[in-house]
Residue, then its C-alpha position, 0 to 999 in steps of 0.5 A: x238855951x233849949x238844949x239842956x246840955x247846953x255847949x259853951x261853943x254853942x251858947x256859953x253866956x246861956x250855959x254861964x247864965x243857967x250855970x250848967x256848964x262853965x267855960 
């Protein structure tokens, strides 16, 4: 995601990908 605090309600298989953020 371009956003580095990546939401899961925008982009969660990017946050899970780059696991930033869980869902």
């Amino acid at each position: 995601c371009s956003n580095s605090s990546c939401r899961v309600a925008y982009h969660p298989l990017c946050a899970r990908a780059a696991n930033l953020c869980v869902e």
